[in-house]
Structure formats: C-alpha cells, structure tokens
C-alpha positions in Angstrom: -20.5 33.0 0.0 -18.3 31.9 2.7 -17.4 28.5 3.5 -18.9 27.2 6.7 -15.6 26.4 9.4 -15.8 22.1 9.6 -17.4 21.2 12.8 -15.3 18.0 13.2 -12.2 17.5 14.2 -11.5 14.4 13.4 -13.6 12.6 10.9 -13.0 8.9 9.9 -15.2 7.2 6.7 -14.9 3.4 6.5 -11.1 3.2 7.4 -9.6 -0.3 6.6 -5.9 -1.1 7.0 -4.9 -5.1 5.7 -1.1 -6.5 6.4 -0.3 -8.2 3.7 2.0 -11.4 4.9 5.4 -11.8 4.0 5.5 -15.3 3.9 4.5 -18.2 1.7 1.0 -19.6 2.6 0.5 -16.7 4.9 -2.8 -15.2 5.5 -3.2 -11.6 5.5 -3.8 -9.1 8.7 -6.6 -7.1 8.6 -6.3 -4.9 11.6 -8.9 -2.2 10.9 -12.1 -3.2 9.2 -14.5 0.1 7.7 -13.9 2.1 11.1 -15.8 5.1 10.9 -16.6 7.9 13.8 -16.8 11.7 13.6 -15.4 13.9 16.4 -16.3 17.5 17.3 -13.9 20.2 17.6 -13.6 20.5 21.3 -15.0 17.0 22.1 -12.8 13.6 23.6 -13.4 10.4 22.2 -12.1 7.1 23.6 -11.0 4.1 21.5 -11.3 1.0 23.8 -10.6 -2.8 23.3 -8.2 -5.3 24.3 -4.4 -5.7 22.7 -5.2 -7.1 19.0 -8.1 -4.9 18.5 -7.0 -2.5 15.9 -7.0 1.0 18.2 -3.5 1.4 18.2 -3.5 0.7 14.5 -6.5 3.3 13.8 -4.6 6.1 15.9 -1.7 6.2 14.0 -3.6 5.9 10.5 -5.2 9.1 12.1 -1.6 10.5 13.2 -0.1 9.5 9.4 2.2 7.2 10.4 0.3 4.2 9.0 -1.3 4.6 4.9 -4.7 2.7 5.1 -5.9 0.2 2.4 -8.8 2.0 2.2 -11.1 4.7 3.4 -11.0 8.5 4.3 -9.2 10.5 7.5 -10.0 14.0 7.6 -8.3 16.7 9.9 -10.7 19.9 10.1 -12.4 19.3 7.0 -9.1 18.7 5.3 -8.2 15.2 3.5 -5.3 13.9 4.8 -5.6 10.2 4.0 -2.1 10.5 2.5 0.4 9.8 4.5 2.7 13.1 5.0 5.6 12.8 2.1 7.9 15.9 2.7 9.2 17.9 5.6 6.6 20.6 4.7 4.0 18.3 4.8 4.6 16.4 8.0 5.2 20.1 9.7 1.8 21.2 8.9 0.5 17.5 10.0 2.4 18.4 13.3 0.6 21.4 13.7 -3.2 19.8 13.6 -2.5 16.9 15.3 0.1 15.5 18.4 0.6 12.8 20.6 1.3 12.5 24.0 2.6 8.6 24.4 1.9 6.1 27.2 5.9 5.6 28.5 7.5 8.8 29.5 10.4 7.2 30.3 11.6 6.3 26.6 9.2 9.4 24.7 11.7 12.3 25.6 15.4 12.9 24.7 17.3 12.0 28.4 20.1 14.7 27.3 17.2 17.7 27.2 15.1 19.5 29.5 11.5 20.3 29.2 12.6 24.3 27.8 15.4 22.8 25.8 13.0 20.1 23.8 9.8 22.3 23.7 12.5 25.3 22.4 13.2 23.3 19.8 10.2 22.1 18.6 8.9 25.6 18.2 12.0 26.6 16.6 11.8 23.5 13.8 8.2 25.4 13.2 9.0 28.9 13.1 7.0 29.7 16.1 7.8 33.4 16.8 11.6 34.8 18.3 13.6 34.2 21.0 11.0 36.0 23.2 8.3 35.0 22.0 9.1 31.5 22.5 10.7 31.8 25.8 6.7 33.5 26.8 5.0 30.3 25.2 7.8 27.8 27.1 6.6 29.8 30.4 3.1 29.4 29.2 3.3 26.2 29.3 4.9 24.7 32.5 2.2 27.2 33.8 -0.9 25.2 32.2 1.1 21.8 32.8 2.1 22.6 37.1 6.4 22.9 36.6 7.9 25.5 38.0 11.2 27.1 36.7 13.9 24.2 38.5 11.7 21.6 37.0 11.1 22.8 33.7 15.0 23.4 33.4 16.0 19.7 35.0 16.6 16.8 33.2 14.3 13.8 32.8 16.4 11.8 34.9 16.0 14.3 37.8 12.0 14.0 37.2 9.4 12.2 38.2 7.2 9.8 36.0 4.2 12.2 36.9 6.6 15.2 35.7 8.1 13.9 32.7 4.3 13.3 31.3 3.6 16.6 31.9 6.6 17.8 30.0 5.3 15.7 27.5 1.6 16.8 27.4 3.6 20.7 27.4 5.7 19.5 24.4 2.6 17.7 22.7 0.6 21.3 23.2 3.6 23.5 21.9 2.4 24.4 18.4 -1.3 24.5 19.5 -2.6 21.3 17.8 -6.1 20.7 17.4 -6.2 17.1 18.6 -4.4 15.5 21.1 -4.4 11.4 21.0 -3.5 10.2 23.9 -2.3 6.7 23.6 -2.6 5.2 27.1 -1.5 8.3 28.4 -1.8 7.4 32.7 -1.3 3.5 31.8 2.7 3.5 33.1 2.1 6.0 36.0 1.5 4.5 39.5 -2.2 5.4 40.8 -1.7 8.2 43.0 -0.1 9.6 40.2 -2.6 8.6 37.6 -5.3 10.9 39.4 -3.2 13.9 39.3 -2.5 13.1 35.8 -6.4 13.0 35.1 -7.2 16.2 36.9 -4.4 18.3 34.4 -5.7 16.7 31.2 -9.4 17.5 32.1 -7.8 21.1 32.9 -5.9 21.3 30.0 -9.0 20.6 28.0 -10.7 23.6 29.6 -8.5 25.9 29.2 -7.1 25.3 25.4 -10.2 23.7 23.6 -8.2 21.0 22.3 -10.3 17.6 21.3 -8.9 14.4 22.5 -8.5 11.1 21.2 -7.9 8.3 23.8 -6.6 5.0 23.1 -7.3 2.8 26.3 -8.2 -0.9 27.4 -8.8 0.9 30.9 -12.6 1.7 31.4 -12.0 3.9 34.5 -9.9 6.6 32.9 -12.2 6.0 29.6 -14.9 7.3 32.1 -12.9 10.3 33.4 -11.8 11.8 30.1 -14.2 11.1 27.1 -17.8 11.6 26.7 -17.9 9.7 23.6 -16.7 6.3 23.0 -16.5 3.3 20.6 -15.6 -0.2 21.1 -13.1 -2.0 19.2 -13.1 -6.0 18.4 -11.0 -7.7 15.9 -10.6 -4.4 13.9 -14.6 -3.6 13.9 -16.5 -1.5 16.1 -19.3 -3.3 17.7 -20.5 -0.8 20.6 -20.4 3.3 20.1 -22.1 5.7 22.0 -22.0 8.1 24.7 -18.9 7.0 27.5 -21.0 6.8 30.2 -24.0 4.8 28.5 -21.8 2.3 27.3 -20.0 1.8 30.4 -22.9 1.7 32.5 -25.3 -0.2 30.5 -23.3 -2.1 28.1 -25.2 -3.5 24.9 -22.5 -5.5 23.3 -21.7 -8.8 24.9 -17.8 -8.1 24.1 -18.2 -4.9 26.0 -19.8 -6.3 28.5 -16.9 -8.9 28.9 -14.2 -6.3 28.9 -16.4 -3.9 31.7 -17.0 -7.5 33.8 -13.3 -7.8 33.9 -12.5 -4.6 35.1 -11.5 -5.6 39.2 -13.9 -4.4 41.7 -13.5 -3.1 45.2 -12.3 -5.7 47.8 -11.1 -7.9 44.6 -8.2 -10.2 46.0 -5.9 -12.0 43.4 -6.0 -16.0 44.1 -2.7 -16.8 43.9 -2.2 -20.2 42.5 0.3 -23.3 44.2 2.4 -24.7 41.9 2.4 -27.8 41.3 5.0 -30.1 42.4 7.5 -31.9 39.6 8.7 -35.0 40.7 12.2 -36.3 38.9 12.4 -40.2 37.9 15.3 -41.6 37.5 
C-alpha cells in the first residue's frame, strides 16, 4: 500500500530554543517556548510580533540554521530537526526550503548579476546543462518582471524594488517548497512595497510554493497570508485565520500591536526639546 504524500509543508511540534548565558550569574534566554503550527502545502502563514518575540528565532530553526533545545520541525513529512551537517545535507535542505531576506542591499554578491548568481546556484545543485539552465534563468526574470539588460546588470545599477526581485528569482531557482520571507517589503519605500506585494501574490499562483512570513507589519500580514499566529515572549498567544485575527483581535497583546498600527490622517507630534541651561 502506498504511502499517502504529507499534506503539510511545514509542520512544527512544541519547538523550544533556550540561550544558555555565557556569563557568571547569568540567566538563560529562552527565545522560543513549545511553538507549534502546521502549514499546508500551497498555503502562507505569517509569524507576527514585536523585535524580542522569538519569530526570527523560530524561522531559522525552521531554515536549519539554529538546533532547537527541544521539539520537532518537519519539511514534507520529513524530520529535519537536525541541523544540516554536510554539504549533501544542506543541498537537499536548500532544495525544500529558501529564503528571500528583508535587505536587498547586503543579501546579493555586488560583483554578480541576477543570471551570474542564479547560474550558479543551479550549477552548485546540478540543475540540468548549459541550456537547460540558461531556459530556467529566462524563466525566471519572466515570473519575477526583468527583462534581459536588467537581469544581466549589476546590483549597483538596480533598483531596491529590482534587486528583491532578483532575489525572490534566486530564492525560487531550485523550486523549493517553502519560501520564508523574513520581512521581505520592510526596506523597500511604499510605492515600491505594493508592487513588491502584487509579484509575491503572483508568484504564489503561478508556482504553488507555501510561504512563511516573518513580519511585525499587520498590513502586508493582511495581503500575503491567510493564516497567522502571534508571537509574545517566545509563546504564541493568538493563531488563527489572518483576517480574523486582524479584524477582531482576541488577545490583548494582539490587540496592542494592531492599535499601534498608524491610521489614516495620523500626524507624528513632534516633541520641543527642552532647554539645558549651563551654571557656572
């Protein structure tokens, strides 16, 4: 009898990561506390909470980077609590899971354009010949909107907008299942931002891939994910359905973090400063 294909993408069982101080009399971190979620193949789901909270900590548990003290992180029905150990291993990590970081500015190699780094990256993985490759490179400054002059240019000679979508491209290359985004639009100015929302909804459609945002902003949270859970001190004390949550807020921390989102016709008071006087 065959073995039913895993339904999750990502699943999570009561992940807890503790930083154990360095110094004398020093109290140990603990950054995630029994985090547990389950996300569908295909599905987005947004990790929210202010700096402190543990998201950034849980992603890249999730990504491998970080070995948690205790709990479970499975990729498509596959264990991989155990942080990758050889080349091998973090290759086939690569190929389930990617990130697309918040600064584009510092996440791609200034000496390389978008063909040279995304070449590469499919050559490191075997990814088919010199054809082949140069037909998924093509493939994907289609899905991403670069034409041929941008695709070849240097970061330098790109926009903010454009180098994120060189590194979205890059992030898609080997066809990962999940794609975290960690703050993804956060640097980008707000014209931009929009754009940068309408391709990653796109990108979505047209690839499958399941997303795993990492945001403290609740209006992008809204625009990407369906499904979100809310982050405190390492725990989750609000999960649910994005637009629930965001709309009708059950948690009083949640509700603190929506009230102090700024609303239409918001001014900032901008503060005198008080005079020092000098005594002689």
């Amino acid at each position: 009898m065959a073995t039913p294909e895993p339904t999750s993408a990502v699943r999570v069982e009561g992940l807890r990561k503790v930083f154990q101080s360095r110094g004398r009399g020093g109290k140990d971190v603990v950054a995630v506390d029994d985090v547990s979620f389950d996300l569908a193949k295909g599905g987005s789901l947004a990790v929210v909470g202010e700096s402190g909270s543990g998201k950034t900590t849980l992603a890249r548990m999730v990504l491998g980077l970080e070995h948690p003290t205790s709990g479970r992180i499975l990729l498509a029905g596959t264990d991989r609590t155990e942080q990758p150990r050889t080349s091998a291993a973090r290759r086939e990590r690569a190929r389930e899971i990617q990130i697309v970081f918040q600064d584009p500015y510092r996440s791609l190699d200034p000496r390389q354009s978008a063909v040279r780094c995304i070449e590469e990256v499919l050559r490191v993985h075997g990814m088919g010949n010199a054809d082949e490759r140069r037909a998924r490179i093509a493939e994907l400054m289609d899905v991403v909107g670069l034409d041929d002059r941008q695709a070849r240019a240097l970061p330098k000679a790109l926009s903010g907008g454009q180098r994120q979508r060189v590194a979205i491209a890059r992030a898609l290359a080997l066809k990962p299942d999940v794609l975290v985004l960690d703050e993804a639009v956060a640097a980008l100015d707000v014209s931009i931002q929009a754009q940068m929302l309408n391709l990653l909804a796109d990108v979505r459609r047209q690839t499958g891939v399941t997303y795993l945002l990492i945001s403290h902003d609740l209006a992008v949270v809204r625009q990407v994910t369906e499904d979100m859970i809310v982050m405190q001190r390492g725990r989750v004390v609000e999960r649910g359905r994005s637009a629930d949550i965001l709309d009708r807020p059950q948690d009083a921390y949640t509700r603190l973090l929506r009230d102090s989102v700024p609303r239409p016709g918001w001014k900032p008071v901008r503060r005198s400063t008080p005079t020092m006087e000098v005594t002689g």
